[in-house]
N, C-alpha and C positions, 0 to 999 in steps of 0.2 A: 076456813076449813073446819074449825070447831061448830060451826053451825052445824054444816055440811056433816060431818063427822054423827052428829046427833042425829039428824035424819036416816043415816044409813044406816045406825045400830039397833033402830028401830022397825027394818026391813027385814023379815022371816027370812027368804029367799032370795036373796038380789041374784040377779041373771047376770051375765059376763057386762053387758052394758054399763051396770050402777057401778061395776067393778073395777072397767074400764075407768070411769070419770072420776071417783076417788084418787084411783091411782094419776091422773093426770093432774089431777088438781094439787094434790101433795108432792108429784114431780114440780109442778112449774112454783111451790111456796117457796118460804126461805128455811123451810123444815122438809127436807125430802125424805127424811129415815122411815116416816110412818107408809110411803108408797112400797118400800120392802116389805116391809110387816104386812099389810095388806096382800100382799101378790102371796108369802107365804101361807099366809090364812086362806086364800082363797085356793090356794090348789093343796094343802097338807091336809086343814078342816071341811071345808065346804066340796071339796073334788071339784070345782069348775075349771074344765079346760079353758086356757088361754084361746086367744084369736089373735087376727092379725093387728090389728091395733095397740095391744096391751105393751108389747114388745119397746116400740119408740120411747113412749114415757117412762116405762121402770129403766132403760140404760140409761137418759135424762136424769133419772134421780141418781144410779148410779154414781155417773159422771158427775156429779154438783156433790157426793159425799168421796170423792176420789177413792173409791174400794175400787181398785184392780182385779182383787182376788174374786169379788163377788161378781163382778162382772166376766170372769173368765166363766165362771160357773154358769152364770146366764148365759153365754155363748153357746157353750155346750150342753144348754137344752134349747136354746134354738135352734144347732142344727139337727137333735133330734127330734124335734118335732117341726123341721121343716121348713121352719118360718127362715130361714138364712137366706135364701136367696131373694127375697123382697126388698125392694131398693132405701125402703124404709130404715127397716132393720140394719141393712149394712150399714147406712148414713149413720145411725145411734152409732152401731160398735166404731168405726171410725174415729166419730166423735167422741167417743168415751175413753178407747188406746190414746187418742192424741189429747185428751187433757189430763189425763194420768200419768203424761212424758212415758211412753211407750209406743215411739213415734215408727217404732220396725215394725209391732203386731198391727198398726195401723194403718201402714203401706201395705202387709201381706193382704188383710181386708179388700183396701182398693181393691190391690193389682188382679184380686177373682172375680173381680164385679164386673158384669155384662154388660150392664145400665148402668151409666153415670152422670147424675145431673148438675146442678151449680151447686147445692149444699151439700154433695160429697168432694165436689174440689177443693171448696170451701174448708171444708172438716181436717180434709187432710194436710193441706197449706197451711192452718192455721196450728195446728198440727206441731209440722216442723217449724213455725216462726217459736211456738211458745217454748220449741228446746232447742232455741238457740241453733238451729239447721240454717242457717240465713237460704246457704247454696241452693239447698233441698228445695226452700219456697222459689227459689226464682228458675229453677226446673221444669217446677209443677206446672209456675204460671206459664212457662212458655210451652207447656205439653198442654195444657186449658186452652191455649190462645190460637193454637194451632186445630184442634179440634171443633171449632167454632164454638166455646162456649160464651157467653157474656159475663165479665164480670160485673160483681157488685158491690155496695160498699166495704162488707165484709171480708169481699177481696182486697181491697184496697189496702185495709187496715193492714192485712197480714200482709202484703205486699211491701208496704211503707214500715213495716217493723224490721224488715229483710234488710230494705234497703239501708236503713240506719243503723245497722248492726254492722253490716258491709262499711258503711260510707258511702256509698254507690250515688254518687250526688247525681249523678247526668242520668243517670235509670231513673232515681225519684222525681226529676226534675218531669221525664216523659211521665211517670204516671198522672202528675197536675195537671199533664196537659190534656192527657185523656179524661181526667177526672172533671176538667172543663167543658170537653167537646161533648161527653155522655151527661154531664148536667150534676152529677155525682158533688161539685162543688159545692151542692147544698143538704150534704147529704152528711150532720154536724160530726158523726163519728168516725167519718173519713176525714173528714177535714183538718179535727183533732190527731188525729195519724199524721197528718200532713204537715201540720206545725210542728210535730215533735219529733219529724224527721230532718226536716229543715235546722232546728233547731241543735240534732243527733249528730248531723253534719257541719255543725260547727258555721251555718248561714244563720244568723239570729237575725241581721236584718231582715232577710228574705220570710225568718219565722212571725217577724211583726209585722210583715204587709200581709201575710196572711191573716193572722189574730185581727189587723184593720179592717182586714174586706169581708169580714165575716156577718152575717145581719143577727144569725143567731150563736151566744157564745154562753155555756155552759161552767159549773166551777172546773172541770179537764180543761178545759182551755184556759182559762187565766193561770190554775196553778203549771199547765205543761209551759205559759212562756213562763213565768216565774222561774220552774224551776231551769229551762232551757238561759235563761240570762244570766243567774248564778253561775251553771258550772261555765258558763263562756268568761266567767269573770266581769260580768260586770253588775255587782251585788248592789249598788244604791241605785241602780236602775229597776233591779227584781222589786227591791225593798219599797220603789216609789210606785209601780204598776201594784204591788200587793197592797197599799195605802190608796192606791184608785179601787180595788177589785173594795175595800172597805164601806168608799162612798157611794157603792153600788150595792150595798148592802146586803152583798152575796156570801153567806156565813163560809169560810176556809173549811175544808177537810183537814184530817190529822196528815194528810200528803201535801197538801197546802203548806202546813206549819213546817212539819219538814225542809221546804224548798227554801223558804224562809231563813231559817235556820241555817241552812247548808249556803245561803248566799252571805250570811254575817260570817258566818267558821272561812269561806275562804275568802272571802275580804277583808281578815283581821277586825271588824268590828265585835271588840268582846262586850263592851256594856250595852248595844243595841239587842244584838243575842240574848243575854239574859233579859233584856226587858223583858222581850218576846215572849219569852221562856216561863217568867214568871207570871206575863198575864194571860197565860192559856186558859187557866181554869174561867178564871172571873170574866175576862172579856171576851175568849174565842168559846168558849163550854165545853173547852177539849180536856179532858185528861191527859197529860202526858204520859206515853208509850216509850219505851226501849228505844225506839228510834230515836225519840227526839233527846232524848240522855244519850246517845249516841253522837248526836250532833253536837250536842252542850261540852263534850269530852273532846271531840273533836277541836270547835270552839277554841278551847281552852291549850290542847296541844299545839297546834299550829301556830299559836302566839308565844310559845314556848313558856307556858305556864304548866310545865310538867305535873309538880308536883301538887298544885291547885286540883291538875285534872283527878291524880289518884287521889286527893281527898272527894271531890265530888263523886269519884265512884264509890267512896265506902259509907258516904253517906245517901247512895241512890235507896228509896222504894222498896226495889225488887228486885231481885237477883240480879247480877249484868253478866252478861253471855258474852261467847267468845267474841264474836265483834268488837265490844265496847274493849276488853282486856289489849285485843289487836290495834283497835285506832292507838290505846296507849304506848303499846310497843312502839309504832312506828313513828308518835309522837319521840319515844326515848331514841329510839333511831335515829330520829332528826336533830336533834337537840344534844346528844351525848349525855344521857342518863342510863348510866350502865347498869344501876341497881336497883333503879326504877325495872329497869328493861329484865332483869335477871326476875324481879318479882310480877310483871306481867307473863312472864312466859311460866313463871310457875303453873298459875291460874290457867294459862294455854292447855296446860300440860294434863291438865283434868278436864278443860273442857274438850277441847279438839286438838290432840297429842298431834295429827299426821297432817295437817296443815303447812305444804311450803313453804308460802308465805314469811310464817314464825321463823323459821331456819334460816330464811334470807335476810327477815329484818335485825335478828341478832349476829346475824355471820358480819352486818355491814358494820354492827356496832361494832362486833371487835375488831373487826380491820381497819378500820379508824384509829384505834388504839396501837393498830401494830401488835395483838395476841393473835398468830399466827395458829400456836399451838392450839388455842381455844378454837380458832377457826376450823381447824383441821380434825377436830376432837366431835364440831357439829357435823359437819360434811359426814364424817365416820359413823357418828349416828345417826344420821339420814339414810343409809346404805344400812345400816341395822335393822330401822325401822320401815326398810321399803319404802320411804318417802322420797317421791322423785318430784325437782323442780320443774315448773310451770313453766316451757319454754316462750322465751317474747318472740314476739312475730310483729311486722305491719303492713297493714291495705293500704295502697293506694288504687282509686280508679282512673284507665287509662282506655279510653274511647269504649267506652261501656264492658270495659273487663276489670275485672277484679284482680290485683297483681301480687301476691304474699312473698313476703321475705322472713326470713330470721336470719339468727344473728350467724357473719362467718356464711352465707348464702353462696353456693358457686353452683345453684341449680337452674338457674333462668338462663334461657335461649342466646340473652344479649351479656352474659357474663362478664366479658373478657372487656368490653366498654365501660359498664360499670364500674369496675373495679379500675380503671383507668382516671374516670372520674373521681372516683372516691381520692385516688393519690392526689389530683390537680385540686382537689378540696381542700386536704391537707394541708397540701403546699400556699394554695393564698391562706388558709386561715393561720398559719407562723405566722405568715407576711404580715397580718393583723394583728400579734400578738397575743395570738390563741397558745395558751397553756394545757395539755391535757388533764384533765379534771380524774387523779389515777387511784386517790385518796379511799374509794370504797373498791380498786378491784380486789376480787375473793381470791387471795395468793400471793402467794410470796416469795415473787419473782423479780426479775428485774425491772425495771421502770421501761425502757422500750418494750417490753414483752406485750407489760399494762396499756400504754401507748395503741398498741398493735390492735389489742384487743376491745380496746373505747372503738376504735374507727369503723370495726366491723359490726357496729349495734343496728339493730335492723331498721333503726326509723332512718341512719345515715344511708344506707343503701338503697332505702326505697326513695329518699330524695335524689341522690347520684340517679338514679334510675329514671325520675322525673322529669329532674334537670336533662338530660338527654333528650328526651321526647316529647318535649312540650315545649312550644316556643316562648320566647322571652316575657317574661311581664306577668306570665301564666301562674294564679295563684297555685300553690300545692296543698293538698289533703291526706292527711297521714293519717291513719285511726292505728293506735299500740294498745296492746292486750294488760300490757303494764305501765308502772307509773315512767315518767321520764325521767332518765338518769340525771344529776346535776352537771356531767361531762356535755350530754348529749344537748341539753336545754342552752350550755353554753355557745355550744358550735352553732348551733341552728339559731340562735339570736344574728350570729357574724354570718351565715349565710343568707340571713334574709337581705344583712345590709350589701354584703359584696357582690349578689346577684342580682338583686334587685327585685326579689319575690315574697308576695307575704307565702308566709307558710302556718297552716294550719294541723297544729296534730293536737289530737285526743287521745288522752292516755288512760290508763284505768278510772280515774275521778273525775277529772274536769278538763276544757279545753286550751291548748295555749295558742295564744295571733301573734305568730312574730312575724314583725313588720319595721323596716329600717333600724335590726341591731337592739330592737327591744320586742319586750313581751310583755302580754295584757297581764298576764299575773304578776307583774312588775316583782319578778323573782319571787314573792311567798306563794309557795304550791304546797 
C-alpha cells in the first residue's frame, strides 16, 4: 500500500476508479483507517461522487476498525444516495452491525432485503454466533435450509460455534455428516470448528479422530485439541501433543501458550507451568501477555499458593486488570484467605465495582466463616448498587432439542416427574452416605432449608430430567453457565456410580467425566 499510496499522490485527477482501488486496497490491509481518510478526501476535497462499488470496501474497513458510530453515518448516506438497496451494500452493512455486536441493527438490515444470497446468511448467522445468540444461529440455519440455500464453509463455522455453545451434540454430530456428504471435510476452517466443537462438547475422543483424519492441519488446530484436552482435564496429554506440535516445528501462538498453561493451572502441575512460563521469551519468541500472567496466578491459586499468587501479581510487568485481581479472589474463596480476599476486592472495587461475580465470591467466603452479618451487609449492597446476580441455568440436549433449567425450575412440561425424580435421588444418595455439601449456602437458615436448596441446583434437575428420558447406560451432557457447586460435584460423582451413567457437565472453565463415583478432575477444580 505504501508503494500504491505514492503512485496515487502523484495522480492530478484520479477518476472514481483509482479511488475505488485505493480504497479497497487499504480495506483488505491490516491498516484500514487510511481507506476512511480517502473516501473523505475524495468527496469533502476532490467532490467525486461515490458509485456502486466504493460502498462494500469502505463498510469492510469500517467493520475490521469496529466504529459503529461511523458506519451508522455511512448508512445514512447510502440511503441517500441510493446505493441501500444493492445486495452488496446490504451484505457490508449486515456484516458490519454483526461484528460490532449489534446483532438487532443487523437483522433489521436482513429482514428489508429482497435478495438474499449465501454471504448475507452468512453475515447475519455469523452475526448472532459472535454475541453469543447460539438459538438466533440455529434459526437462521433452518430458515437458509428451508429456502434452498447452500451452505458453506463459513456456514459451518458459525453453525458449530452454536452448536458448542448449546452443547447440542446430536445437531453437531449432523452437521459432520453433511460436512462429509458435501466434501466440506476438507475445507480446514470448518473442520477446525469441528474439532472445537467436539472438543466444546465435552467428546475429546471424537475431537482426536478428527485432528487424526485430517491431511491438512494448521497451528488452530493443534492448539484447539490442546486447548480442548486441558479443560477436559487431561493436561499431560495437552502437554505431550504440544511437545509433538514442537517436533513439527510449528512455532505456538500466544493462544497456544495459553492452552498450555491453562492445562498445567488445572492439573496442579506448578513447576512445569513456570518452566513454560519462563521460556516464552527465549524459546517460543513470545512475550508474555496478561493472559499468560493470568494463567501463572491461576497456577498458583489453585494449588493453594495464595499468597505466592498475590506476590506474583505485585511483581507483574504491567498493570493486572480485573480478571487476574478475580482469578485471586476466587483462589481466596477456595482456600479461606479472608484478607487476601478483602484486599482483592479492593482492587475489584476500582476496577470493575458491579461485577456479580465479586459479591458471590466474597459472600461464600464469609459464609464459610459463619459472618452472616457480613453476608447480609454484601447482599444489601448489591441492591445499593444495582448489582443483580447472574442466574445459573443448564442445557441439556434431548433428541435435537435444547432443554434449559435453573435453579428451583417448576416450568417444564414434565414437572411433576422430575421433581419426583429428584426426591428418589436423594433418597438412594443417604442410602450412599451422601451428606449435603451446605457449608457455602448464602443464609442463615436452618440446615434442612440449605439441604432443600442444594437439591434444587439446576445441573440436579436437568439430570433427574435426563434420567427420565433417556434409556439406561445413556451417557449425560450437562453444559452450566457457572462453576460446579462443591455440593453438587459431590452428588453427581454418587450418581454416576448408583445409576450407572457417565455424566458429563461443563461449567464456566472446564469439564468434569464422572464415571463410576469419580471424576477426571479428581476433585481439584
Amino acid at each position: 500500500m505504501n508503494y500504491a499510496q505514492k503512485i496515487f499522490s502523484q495522480i492530478q485527477t484520479p477518476n472514481i476508479f483509482t479511488w475505488n482501488t485505493m480504497i479497497r486496497g487499504y480495506a483488505f490491509s491490516e491498516n484500514p483507517r487510511p481507506a476512511i481518510d480517502l473516501y473523505t478526501q475524495m468527496r469533502a476535497v476532490h467532490l467525486v461522487e461515490p458509485d456502486t462499488h466504493i460502498y462494500p470496501f469502505l463498510l469492510k474497513a469500517i467493520s475490521k476498525l469496529l466504529d459503529v458510530k461511523l458506519g451508522e453515518k455511512v448508512h445514512c448516506v447510502v440511503i441517500k444516495t441510493g446505493f441501500e438497496s444493492l445486495v452488496y451494500v446490504q451484505n457490508g452493512l449486515v456484516h458490519l452491525y454483526a461484528t460490532c455486536e449489534y446483532p438487532d441493527s443487523a437483522y433489521k438490515v436482513f429482514d428489508k432485503m429482497s435478495v438474499r444470497n449465501l454471504v448475507t446468511w452468512n453475515s447475519v448467522i455469523n452475526g448472532f454466533a459472535l454475541n453469543g445468540k447460539p438459538h438466533e444461529v440455529l434459526d437462521f440455519f433452518r430458515k437458509m435450509s428451508l429456502k434452498g440455500i447452500e451452505p458453506d464453509g463459513f456456514t459451518m463455522v458459525s453453525l458449530l460455534c452454536a452448536c458448542a455453545e448449546l452443547g447440542a451434540l446430536a445437531l453437531g454430530r449432523r452437521v459432520h455428516v453433511y460436512m462429509f456428504k458435501v466434501g466440506l471435510n476438507e475445507n480446514l476452517h470448518a473442520v477446525n470448528a469441528l474439532l472445537d466443537f467436539y472438543a466444546k462438547c465435552g467428546r475429546i475422543r471424537e475431537a482426536e479422530m478428527v485432528f487424526d483424519e485430517m491431511r491438512e492441519r494448521s497451528v488452530v488446530s493443534w492448539t484447539s485439541l490442546i486447548v480442548g484436552l486441558a479443560v477436559n482435564g487431561f493436561g499431560s496429554e495437552a502437554i505431550r501433543l504440544f511437545e509433538e506440535m514442537e517436533v513439527q516445528e510449528l512455532a505456538p501462538t500466544d493462544i497456544t501458550l495459553v492452552g498450555v498453561l491453562y492445562a498445567c493451572s488445572h492439573c496442579g502441575m506448578v513447576d512445569k507451568g513456570f518452566d513454560y512460563f519462563n521460556q516464552m521469551k527465549d524459546r517460543y519468541g513470545s512475550t508474555a501477555r496478561i493472559e499468560h500472567y493470568g494463567c501463572m496466578v491461576d497456577l498458583l491459586g489453585r494449588a493453594g499458593k495464595v499468597k505466592e499468587a498475590y506476590e506474583f501479581i505485585k511483581d507483574m510487568p504491567m498493570q493486572s486488570n480485573a480478571v487476574i485481581w478475580r482469578t485471586l479472589l476466587g483462589a481466596c474463596s477456595l482456600h479461606g484467605h479472608l484478607a487476601l480476599a478483602q484486599t482483592a476486592r479492593s482492587k475489584l472495587l476500582d476496577l470493575d465495582p458491579k461485577h456479580c461475580g465479586d459479591y458471590v465470591l466474597l459472600s461464600n467466603l464469609y459464609a464459610s466463616e459463619h459472618r452472616w452479618t457480613d453476608v447480609q451487609q454484601l447482599r444489601a449492597k448489591m441492591v445499593e448498587e444495582g448489582v443483580r446476580k447472574t442466574p445459573g441455568f443448564s442445557l441439556v440436549e434431548l433428541r435435537n432439542r435444547v432443554h434449559e433449567f435453573v435453579m428451583g425450575d417448576r416450568s417444564h412440561p414434565q414437572d411433576k416427574e422430575i421433581y419426583a425424580m429428584l426426591r428418589e435421588i436423594t433418597k438412594v444418595l443417604r442410602l450412599e452416605g451422601y451428606v449435603p455439601h451446605t457449608v457455602n449456602v448464602l443464609a442463615d437458615i436452618e440446615e434442612e432449608e440449605k439441604e432443600t436448596a442444594l437439591t434444587y441446583h439446576s445441573e440436579k434437575i436437568a439430570i433427574a430430567f435426563m434420567l427420565i428420558n433417556s434409556l439406561p447406560g445413556t451417557p449425560i451432557t450437562v453444559i452450566k453457565n457457572l462453576r460446579v457447586c462443591a455440593d453438587c460435584h459431590l452428588a453427581i460423582k454418587l450418581i454416576s456410580k448408583i445409576f450407572d451413567r457417565e455424566i458429563v457437565v461443563r461449567d464456566r472453565s472446564r469439564f468434569h467425566h464422572f464415571k463410576h463415583g469419580s471424576c477426571s478432575c479428581r476433585d481439584y477444580w
